[in-house]
TORKOL-4160 file (C-alpha; in steps of 0.2 Angstrom, whole numbers, padded with zeros to 4 digits, m for minus):
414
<pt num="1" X="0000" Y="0000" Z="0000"/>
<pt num="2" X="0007" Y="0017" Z="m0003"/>
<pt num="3" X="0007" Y="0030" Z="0006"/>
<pt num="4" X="0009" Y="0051" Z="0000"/>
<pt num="5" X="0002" Y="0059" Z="m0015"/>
<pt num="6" X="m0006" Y="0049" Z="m0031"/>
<pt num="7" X="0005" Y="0044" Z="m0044"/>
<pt num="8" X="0003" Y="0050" Z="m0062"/>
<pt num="9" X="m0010" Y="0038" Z="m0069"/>
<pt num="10" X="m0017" Y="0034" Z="m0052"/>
<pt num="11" X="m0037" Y="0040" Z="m0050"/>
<pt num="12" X="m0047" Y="0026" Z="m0058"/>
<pt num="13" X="m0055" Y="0016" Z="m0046"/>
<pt num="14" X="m0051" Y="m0004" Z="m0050"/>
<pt num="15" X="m0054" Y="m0015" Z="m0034"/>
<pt num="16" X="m0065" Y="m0012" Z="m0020"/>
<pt num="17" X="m0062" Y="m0021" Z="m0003"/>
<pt num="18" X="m0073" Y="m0022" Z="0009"/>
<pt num="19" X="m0069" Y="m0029" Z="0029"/>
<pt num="20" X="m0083" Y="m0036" Z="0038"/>
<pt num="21" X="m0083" Y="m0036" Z="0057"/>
<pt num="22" X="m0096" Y="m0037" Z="0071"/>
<pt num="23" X="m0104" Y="m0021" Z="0071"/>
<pt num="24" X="m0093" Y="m0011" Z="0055"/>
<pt num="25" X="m0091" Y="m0012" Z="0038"/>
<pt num="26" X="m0073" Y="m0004" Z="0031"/>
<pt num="27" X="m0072" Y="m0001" Z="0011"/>
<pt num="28" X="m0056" Y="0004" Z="0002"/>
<pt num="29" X="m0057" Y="0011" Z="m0014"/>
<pt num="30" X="m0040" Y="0006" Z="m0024"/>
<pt num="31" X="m0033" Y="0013" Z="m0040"/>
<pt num="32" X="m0028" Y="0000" Z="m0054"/>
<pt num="33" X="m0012" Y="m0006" Z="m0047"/>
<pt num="34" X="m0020" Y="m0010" Z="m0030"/>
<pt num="35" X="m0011" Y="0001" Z="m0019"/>
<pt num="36" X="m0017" Y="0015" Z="m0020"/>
<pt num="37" X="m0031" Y="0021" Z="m0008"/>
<pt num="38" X="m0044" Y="0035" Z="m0017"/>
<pt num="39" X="m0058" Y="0033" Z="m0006"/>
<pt num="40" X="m0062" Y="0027" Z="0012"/>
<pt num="41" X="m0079" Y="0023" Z="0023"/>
<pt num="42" X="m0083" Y="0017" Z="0038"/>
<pt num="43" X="m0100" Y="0011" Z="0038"/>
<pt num="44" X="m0109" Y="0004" Z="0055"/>
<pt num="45" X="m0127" Y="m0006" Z="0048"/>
<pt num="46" X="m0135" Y="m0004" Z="0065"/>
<pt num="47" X="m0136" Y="0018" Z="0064"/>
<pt num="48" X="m0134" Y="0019" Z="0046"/>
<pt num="49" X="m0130" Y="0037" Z="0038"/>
<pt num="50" X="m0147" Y="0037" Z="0030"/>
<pt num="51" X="m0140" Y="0046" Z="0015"/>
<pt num="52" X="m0153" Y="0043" Z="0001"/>
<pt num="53" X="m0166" Y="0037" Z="0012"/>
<pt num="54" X="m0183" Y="0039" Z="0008"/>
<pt num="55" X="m0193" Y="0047" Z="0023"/>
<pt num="56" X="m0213" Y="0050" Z="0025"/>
<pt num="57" X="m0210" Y="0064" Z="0037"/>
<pt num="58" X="m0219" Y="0078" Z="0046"/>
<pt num="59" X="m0217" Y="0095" Z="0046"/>
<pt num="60" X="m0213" Y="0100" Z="0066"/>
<pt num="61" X="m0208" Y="0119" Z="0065"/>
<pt num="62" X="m0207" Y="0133" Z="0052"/>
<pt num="63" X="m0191" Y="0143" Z="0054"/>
<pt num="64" X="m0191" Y="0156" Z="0040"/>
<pt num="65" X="m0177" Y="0165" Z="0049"/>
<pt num="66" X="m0167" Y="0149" Z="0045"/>
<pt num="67" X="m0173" Y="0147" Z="0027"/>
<pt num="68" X="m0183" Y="0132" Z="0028"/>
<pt num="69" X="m0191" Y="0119" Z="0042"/>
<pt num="70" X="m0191" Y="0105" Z="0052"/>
<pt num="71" X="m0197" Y="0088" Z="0051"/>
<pt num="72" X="m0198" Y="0074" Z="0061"/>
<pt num="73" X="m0191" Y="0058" Z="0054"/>
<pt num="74" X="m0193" Y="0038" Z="0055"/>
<pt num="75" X="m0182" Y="0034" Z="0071"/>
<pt num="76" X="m0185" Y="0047" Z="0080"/>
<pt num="77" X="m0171" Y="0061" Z="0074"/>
<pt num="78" X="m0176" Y="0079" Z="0065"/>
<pt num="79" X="m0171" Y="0084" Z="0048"/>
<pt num="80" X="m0169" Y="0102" Z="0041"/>
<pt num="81" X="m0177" Y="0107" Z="0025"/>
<pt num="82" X="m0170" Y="0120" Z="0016"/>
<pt num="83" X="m0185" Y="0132" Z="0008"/>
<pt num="84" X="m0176" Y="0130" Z="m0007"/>
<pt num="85" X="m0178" Y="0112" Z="m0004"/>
<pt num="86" X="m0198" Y="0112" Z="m0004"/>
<pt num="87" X="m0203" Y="0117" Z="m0021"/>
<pt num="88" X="m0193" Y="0122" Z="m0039"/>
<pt num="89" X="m0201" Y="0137" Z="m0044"/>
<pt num="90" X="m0213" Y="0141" Z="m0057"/>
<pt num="91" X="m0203" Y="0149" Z="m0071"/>
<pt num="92" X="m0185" Y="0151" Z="m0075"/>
<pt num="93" X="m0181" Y="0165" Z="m0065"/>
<pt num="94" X="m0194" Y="0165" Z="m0053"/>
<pt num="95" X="m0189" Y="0162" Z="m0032"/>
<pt num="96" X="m0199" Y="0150" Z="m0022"/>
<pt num="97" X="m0212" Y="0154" Z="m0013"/>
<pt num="98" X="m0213" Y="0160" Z="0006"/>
<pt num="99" X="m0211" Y="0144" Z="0016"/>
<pt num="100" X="m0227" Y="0148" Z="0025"/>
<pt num="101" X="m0237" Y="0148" Z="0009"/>
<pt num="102" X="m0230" Y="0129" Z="0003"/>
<pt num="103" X="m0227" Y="0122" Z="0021"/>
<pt num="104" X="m0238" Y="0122" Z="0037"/>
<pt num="105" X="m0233" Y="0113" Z="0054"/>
<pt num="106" X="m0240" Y="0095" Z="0054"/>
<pt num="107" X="m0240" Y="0093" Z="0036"/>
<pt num="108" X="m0235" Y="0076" Z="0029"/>
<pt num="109" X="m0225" Y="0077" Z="0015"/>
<pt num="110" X="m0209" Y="0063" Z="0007"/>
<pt num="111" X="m0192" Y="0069" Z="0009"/>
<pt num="112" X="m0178" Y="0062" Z="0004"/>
<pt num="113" X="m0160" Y="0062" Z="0015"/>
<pt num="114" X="m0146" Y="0075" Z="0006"/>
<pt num="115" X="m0133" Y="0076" Z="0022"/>
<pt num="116" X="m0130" Y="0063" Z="0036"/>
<pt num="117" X="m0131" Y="0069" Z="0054"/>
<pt num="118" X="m0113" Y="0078" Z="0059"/>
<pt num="119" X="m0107" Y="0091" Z="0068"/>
<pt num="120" X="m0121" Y="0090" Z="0081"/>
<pt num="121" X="m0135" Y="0096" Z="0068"/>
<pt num="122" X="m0149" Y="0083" Z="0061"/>
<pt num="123" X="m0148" Y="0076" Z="0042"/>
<pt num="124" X="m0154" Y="0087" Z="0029"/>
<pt num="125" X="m0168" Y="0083" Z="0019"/>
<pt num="126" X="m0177" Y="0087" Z="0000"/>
<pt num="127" X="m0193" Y="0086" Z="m0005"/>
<pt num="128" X="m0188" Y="0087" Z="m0024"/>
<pt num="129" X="m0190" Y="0069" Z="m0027"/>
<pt num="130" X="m0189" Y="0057" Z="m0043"/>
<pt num="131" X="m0203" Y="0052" Z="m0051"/>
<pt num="132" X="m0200" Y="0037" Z="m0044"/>
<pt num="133" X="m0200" Y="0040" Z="m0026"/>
<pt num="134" X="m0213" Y="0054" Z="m0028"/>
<pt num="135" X="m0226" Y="0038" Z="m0035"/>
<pt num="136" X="m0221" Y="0025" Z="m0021"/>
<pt num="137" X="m0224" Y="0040" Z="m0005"/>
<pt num="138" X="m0239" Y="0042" Z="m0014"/>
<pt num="139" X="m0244" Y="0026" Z="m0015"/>
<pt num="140" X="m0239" Y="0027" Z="0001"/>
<pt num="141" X="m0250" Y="0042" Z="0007"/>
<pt num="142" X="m0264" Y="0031" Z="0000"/>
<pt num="143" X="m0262" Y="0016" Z="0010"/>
<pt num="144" X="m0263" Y="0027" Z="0025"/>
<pt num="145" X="m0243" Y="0024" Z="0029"/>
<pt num="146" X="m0240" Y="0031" Z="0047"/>
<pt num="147" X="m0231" Y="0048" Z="0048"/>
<pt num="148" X="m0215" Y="0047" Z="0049"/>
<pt num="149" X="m0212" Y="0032" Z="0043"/>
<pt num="150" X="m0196" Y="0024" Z="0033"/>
<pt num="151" X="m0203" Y="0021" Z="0013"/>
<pt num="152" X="m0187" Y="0016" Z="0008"/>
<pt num="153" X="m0169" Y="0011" Z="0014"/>
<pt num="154" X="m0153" Y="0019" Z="0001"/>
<pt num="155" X="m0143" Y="0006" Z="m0005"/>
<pt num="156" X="m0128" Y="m0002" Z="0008"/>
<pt num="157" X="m0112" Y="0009" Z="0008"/>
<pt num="158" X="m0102" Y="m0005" Z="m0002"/>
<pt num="159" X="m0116" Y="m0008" Z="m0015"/>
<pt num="160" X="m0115" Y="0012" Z="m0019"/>
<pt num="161" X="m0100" Y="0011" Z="m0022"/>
<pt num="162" X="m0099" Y="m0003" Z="m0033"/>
<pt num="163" X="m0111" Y="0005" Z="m0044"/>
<pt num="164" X="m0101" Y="0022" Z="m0045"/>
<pt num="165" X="m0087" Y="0012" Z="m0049"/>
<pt num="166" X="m0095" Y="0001" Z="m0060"/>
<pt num="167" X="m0078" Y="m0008" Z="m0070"/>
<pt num="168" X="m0071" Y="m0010" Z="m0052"/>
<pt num="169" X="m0069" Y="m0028" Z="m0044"/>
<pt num="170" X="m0077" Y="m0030" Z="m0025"/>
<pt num="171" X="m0067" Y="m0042" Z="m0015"/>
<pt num="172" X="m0074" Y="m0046" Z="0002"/>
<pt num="173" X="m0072" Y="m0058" Z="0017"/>
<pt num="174" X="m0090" Y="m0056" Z="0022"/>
<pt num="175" X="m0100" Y="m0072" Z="0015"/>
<pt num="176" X="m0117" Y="m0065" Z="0019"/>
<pt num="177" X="m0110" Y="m0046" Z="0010"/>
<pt num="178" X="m0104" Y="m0055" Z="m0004"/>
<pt num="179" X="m0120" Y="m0064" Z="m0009"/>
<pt num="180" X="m0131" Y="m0048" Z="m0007"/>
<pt num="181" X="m0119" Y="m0041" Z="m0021"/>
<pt num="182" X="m0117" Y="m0055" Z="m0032"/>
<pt num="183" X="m0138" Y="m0054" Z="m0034"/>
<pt num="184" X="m0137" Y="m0034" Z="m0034"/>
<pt num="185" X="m0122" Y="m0034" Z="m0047"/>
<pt num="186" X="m0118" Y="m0050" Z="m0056"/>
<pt num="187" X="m0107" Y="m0065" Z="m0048"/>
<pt num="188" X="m0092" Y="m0059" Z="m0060"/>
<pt num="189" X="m0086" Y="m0043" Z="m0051"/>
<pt num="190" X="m0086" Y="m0051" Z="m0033"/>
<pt num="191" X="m0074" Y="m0062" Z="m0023"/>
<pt num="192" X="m0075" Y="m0070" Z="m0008"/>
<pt num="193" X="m0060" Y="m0071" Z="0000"/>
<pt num="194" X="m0053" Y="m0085" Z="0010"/>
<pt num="195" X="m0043" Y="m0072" Z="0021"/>
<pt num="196" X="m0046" Y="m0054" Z="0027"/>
<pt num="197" X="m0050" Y="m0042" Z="0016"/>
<pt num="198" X="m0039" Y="m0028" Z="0023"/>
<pt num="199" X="m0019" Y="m0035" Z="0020"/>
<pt num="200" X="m0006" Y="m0026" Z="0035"/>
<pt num="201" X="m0002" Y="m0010" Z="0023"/>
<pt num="202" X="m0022" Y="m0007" Z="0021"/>
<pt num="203" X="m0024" Y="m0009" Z="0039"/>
<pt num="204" X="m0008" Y="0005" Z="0043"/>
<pt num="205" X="m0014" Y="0017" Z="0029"/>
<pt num="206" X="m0031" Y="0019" Z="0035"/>
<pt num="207" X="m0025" Y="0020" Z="0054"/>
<pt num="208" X="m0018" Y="0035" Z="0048"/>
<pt num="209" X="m0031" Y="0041" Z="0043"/>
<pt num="210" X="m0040" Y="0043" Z="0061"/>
<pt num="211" X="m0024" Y="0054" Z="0067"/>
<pt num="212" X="m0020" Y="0070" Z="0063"/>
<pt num="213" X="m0001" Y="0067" Z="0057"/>
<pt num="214" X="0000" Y="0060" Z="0036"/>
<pt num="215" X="0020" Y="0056" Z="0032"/>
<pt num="216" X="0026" Y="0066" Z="0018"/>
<pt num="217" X="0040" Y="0063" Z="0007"/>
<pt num="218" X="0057" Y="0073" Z="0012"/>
<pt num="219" X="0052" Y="0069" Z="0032"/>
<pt num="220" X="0040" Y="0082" Z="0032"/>
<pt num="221" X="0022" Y="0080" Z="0038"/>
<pt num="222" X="0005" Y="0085" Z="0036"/>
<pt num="223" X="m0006" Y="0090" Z="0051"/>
<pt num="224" X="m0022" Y="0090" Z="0053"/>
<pt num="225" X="m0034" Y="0098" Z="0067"/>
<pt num="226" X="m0054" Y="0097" Z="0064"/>
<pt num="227" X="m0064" Y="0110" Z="0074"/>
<pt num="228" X="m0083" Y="0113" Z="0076"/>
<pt num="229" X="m0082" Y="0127" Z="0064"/>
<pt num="230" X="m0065" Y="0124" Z="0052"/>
<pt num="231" X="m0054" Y="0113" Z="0047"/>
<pt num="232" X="m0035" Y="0119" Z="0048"/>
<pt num="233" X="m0022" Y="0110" Z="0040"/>
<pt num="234" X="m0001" Y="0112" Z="0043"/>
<pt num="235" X="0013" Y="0107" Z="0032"/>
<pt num="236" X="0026" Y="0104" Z="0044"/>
<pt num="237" X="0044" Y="0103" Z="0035"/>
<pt num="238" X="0052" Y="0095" Z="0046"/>
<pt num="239" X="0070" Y="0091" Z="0041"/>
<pt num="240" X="0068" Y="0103" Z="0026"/>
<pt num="241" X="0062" Y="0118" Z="0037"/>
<pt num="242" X="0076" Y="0131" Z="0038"/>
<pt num="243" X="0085" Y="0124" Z="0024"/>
<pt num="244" X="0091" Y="0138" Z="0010"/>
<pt num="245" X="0085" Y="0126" Z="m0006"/>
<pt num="246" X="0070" Y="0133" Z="m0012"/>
<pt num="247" X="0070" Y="0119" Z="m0024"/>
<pt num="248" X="0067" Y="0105" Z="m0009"/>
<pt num="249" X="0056" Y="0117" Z="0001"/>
<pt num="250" X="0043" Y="0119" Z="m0016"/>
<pt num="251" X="0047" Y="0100" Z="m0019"/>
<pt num="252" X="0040" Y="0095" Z="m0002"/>
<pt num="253" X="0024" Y="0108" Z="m0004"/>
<pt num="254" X="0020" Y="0101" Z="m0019"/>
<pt num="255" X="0016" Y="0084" Z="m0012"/>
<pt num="256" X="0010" Y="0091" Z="0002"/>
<pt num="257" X="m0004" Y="0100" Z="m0010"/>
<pt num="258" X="m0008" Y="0081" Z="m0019"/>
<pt num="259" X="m0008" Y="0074" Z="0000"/>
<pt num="260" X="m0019" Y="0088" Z="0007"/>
<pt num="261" X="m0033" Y="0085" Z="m0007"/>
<pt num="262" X="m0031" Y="0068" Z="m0006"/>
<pt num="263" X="m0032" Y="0068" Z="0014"/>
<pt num="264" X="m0048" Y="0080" Z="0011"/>
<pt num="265" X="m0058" Y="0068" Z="0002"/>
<pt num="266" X="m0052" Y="0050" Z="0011"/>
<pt num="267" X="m0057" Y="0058" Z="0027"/>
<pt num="268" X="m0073" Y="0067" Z="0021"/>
<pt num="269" X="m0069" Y="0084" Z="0027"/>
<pt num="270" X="m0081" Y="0097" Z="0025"/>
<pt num="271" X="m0085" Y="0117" Z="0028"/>
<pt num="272" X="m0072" Y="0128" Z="0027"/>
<pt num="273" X="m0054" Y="0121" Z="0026"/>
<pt num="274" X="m0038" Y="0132" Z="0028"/>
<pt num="275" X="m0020" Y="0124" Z="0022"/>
<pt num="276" X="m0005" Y="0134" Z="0028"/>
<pt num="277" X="0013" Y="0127" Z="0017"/>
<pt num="278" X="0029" Y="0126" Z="0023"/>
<pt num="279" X="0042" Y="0143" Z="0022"/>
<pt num="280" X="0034" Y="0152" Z="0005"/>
<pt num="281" X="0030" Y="0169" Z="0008"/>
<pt num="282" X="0013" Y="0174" Z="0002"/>
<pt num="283" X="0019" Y="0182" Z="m0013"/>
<pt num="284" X="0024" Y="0165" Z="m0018"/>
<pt num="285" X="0010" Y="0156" Z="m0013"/>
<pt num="286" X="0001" Y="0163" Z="m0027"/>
<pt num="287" X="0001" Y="0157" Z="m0044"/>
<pt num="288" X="0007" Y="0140" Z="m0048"/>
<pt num="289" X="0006" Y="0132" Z="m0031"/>
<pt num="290" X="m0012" Y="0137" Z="m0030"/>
<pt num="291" X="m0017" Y="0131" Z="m0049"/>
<pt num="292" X="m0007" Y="0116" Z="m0041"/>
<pt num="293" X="m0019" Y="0113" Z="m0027"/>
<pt num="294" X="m0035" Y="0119" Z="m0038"/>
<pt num="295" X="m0030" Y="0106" Z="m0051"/>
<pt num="296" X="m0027" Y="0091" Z="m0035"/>
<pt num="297" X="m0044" Y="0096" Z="m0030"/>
<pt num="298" X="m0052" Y="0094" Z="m0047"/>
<pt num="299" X="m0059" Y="0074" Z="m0045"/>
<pt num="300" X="m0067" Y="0080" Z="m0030"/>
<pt num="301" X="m0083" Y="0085" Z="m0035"/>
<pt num="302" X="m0088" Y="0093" Z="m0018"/>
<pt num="303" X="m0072" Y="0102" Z="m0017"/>
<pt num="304" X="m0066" Y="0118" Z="m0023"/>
<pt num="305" X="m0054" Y="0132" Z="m0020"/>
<pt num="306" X="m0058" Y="0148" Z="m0015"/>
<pt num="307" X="m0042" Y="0158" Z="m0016"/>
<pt num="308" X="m0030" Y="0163" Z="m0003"/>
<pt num="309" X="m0031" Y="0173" Z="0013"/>
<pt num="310" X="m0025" Y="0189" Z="0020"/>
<pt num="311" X="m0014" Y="0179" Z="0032"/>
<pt num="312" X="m0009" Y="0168" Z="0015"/>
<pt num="313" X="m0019" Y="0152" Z="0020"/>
<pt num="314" X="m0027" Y="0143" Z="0005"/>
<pt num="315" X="m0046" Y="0143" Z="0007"/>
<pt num="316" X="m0054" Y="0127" Z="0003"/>
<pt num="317" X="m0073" Y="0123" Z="0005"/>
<pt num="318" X="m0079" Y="0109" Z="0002"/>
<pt num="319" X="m0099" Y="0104" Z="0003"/>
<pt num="320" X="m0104" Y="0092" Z="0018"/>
<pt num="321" X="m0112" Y="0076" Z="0013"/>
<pt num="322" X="m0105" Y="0062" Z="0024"/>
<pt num="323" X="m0103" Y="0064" Z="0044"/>
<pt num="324" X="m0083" Y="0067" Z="0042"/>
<pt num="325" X="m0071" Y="0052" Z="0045"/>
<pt num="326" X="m0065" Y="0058" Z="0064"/>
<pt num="327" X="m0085" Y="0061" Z="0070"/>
<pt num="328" X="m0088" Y="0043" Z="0067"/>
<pt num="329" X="m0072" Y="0036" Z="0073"/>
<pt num="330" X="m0069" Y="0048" Z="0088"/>
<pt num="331" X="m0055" Y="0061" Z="0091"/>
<pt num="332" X="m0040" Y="0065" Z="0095"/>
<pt num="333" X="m0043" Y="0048" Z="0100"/>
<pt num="334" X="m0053" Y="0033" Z="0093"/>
<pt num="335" X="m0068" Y="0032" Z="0104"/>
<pt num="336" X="m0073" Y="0017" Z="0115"/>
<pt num="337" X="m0085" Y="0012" Z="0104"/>
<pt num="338" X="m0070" Y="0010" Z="0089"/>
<pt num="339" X="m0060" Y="0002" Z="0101"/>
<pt num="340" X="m0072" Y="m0012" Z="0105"/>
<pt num="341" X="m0075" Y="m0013" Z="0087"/>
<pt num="342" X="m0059" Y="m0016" Z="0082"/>
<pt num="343" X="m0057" Y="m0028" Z="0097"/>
<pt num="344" X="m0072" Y="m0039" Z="0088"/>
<pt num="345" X="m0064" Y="m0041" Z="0074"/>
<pt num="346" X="m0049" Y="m0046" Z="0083"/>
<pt num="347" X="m0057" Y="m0060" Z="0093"/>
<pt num="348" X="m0066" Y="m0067" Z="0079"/>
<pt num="349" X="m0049" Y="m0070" Z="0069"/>
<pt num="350" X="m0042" Y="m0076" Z="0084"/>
<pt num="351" X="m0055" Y="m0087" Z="0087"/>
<pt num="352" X="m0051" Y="m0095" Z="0068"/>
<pt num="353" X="m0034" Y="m0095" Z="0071"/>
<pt num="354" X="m0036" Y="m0106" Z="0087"/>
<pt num="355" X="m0050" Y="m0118" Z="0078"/>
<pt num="356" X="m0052" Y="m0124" Z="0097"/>
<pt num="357" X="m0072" Y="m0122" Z="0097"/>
<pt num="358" X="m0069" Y="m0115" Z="0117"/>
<pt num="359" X="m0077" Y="m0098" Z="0124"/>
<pt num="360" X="m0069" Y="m0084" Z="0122"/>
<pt num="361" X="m0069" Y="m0068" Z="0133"/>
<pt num="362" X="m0063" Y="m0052" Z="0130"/>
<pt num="363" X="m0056" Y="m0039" Z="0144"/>
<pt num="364" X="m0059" Y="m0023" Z="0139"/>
<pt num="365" X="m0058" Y="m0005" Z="0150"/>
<pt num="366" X="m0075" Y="m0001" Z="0155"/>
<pt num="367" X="m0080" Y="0013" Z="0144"/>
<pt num="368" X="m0076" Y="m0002" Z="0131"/>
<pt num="369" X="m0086" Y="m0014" Z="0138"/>
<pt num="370" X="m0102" Y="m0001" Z="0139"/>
<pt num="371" X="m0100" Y="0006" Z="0123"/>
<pt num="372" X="m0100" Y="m0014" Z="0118"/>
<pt num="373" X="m0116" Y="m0016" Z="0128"/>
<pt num="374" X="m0124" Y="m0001" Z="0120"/>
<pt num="375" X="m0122" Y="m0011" Z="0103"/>
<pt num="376" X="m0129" Y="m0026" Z="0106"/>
<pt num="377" X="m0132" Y="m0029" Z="0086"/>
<pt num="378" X="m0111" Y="m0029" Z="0085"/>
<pt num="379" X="m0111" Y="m0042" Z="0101"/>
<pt num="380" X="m0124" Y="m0051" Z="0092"/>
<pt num="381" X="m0115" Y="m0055" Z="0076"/>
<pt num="382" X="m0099" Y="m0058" Z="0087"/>
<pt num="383" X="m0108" Y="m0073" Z="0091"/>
<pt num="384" X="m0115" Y="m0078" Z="0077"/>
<pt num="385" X="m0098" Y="m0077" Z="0068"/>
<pt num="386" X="m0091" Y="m0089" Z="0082"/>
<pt num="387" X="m0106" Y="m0100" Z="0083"/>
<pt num="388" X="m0106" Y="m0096" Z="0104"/>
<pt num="389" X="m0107" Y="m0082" Z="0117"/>
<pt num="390" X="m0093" Y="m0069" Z="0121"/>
<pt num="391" X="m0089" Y="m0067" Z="0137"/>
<pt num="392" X="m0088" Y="m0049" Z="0141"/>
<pt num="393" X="m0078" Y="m0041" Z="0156"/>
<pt num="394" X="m0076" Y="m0025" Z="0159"/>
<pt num="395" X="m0058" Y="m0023" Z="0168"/>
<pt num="396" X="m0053" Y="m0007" Z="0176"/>
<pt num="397" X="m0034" Y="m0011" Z="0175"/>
<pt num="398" X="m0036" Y="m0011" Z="0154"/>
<pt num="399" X="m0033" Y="0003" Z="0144"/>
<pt num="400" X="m0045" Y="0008" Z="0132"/>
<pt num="401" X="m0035" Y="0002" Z="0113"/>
<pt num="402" X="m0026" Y="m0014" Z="0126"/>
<pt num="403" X="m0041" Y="m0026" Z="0126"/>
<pt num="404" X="m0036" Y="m0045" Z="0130"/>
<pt num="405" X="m0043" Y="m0059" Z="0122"/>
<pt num="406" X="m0043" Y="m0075" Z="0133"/>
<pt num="407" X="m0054" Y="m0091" Z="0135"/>
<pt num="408" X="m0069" Y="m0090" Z="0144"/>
<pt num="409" X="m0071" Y="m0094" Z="0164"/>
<pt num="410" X="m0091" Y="m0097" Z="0161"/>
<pt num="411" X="m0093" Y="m0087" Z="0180"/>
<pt num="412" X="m0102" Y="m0071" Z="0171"/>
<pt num="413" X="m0092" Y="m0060" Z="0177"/>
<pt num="414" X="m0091" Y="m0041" Z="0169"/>
């Protein structure tokens, strides 16, 4: 797997892997050679994303001074819908209507999910809908379908993406993932692998990405820092910081330019996005270096570069779609629930490597165990991928990321 800034050539998505563990889905995009990561998501079955979901929702809450409304959603959670969101208008160059005059508080109406949960706010939804989905929530409407109710789930993270990337192969170690694809996309393009889907380099190249430090060529590095309002991101020279060759000093920049887009997308930063280089001056951050990191950004198609700041930061905004990578895995740190995760997935290889058929347990710190607990759906297939009960003990004396795998006492402990 390789690390640092495409190569020339490198873009075009070939293989898809997906890991299956209790509780998670991982999925890695790869370029042709295999090496290459281009995209990266972390899906969790048990609180989907919803993105694409097809909601029969009511209107809880006019908020003109906010540009649209309220609705309550299937599952209990609120979306927002933007006023430009209700209606297109009548004519070419005519605005929408006031919100009041095409929305009233406990309407029923079909929406469809735009933007996942993030930041603390609810998904956004639209009421512009196919004609598809606009005849099955009617159809719905006439059956007398509660409100809100669920009309219709999006497609899996993995099957989306094998349909963006339709001459992509999808490899996968999950039996019951591989045959929902092979009906959904033809037996050719997937293969169920005898092994993990995710080899050792994978696994270190997305660990990176839950950590705000990416190596870059040269012994530089690029650091990252997400905040509720921004995202700013540091190119650290390291080595090369002092050093008189401009040469070396643009060289490391530019890879840092390629990483920093790259780093962008894999990790599904959104909002406003600020990227301070290594030792130009402002003067020369102008020019070639931004068409550098304007031309990087191109293959994203929710990203683009607004220019460069009074203080000679380049502006990046990029449009929020996903939750990003470091609200579902947890930061600075990975939260318990990660860590527990990832300890699922290492019991039940452990458990194949042994081939004992004896309980297992596994120790874990205590905010582990009840973040565990909380998902009982990631306990659940736990179990049924080891054809038994795991024994769960919470274990003060464990750090959370230092969970022990043992074989089971049978006391029920923890």
């Amino acid at each position: 797997m390789s690390g640092g800034a495409p190569r020339p050539g490198a873009g075009r998505a070939a293989l898809i892997r997906v890991s299956v563990g209790p509780g998670e889905r991982r999925i890695a995009v790869l370029d042709a050679d295999g090496e290459t990561l281009l995209d990266y998501e972390v899906e969790r079955p048990a609180r989907p994303e919803g993105i694409g979901d097809l909601h029969r929702a009511r209107v809880i809450a006019l908020a003109p001074a906010m540009g649209g409304a309220f609705v309550a959603l299937a599952g209990g959670e609120t979306g927002f819908l933007p006023a430009a969101e209700v209606a297109a208008p009548s004519g070419p160059e005519s605005r929408p209507p006031p919100l009041n005059r095409v929305l009233r508080e406990g309407q029923a109406l079909a929406v469809r999910v735009t933007r996942a949960a993030q930041g603390g706010k609810g998904p956004r939804v639209t009421a512009r809908l196919t004609e598809e989905e606009a005849a099955l929530a009617a159809s719905a409407a006439a059956a007398g379908t509660p409100v809100p109710a669920l009309l219709r789930r999006a497609p899996e993270a993995a099957l989306r993406l094998a349909l963006a990337h339709p001459q992509a192969m999808v490899e996968t170690d999950g039996a019951a993932l591989a045959a929902r694809l092979r009906a959904a996309i033809g037996p050719a393009r997937v293969r169920l692998l005898p092994h993990p889907a995710f080899d050792e380099a994978l696994e270190a190249e997305v660990e990176t990405l839950s950590g705000p430090e990416v190596p870059l060529p040269g012994g530089g590095r690029l650091l990252i820092h997400p905040t509720p309002a921004l995202v700013a991101m540091d190119v650290d020279a390291g080595p090369a910081a002092g050093a008189r060759d401009q040469r070396a000093q643009e060289a490391l920049n530019r890879a840092a330019l390629e990483e920093a887009a790259r780093q962008i997308r894999l990790r599904r930063l959104g909002g406003a996005i600020f990227l301070d280089l290594a030792g130009l001056a402002a003067r020369r951050r102008k020019g070639r270096m931004l068409e550098r990191l304007r031309a990087a950004l191109a293959p994203d198609p929710l990203a683009r570069l607004v220019g460069l700041t009074g203080l000679g930061f380049a502006e990046i905004a990029r449009t929020r779609v996903h939750a990003p990578l470091h609200e579902v895995l947890g930061w600075p740190e990975p939260s318990p629930l990660t860590r527990g995760l990832a300890a699922l997935r290492r019991v039940v290889r452990e458990a194949a490597a042994r081939r004992t058929g004896r309980p297992l347990a596994l120790r874990a710190a205590p905010a582990v165990a009840a973040a565990l607990r909380a998902w009982p759906e990631a306990l659940e297939e736990c179990a049924a991928a080891l054809g038994q009960g795991l024994e769960l003990r919470a274990d003060p004396t464990i750090s959370p990321g230092a969970e022990a795998i043992e074989e089971a006492t049978g006391d029920g402990r923890g």
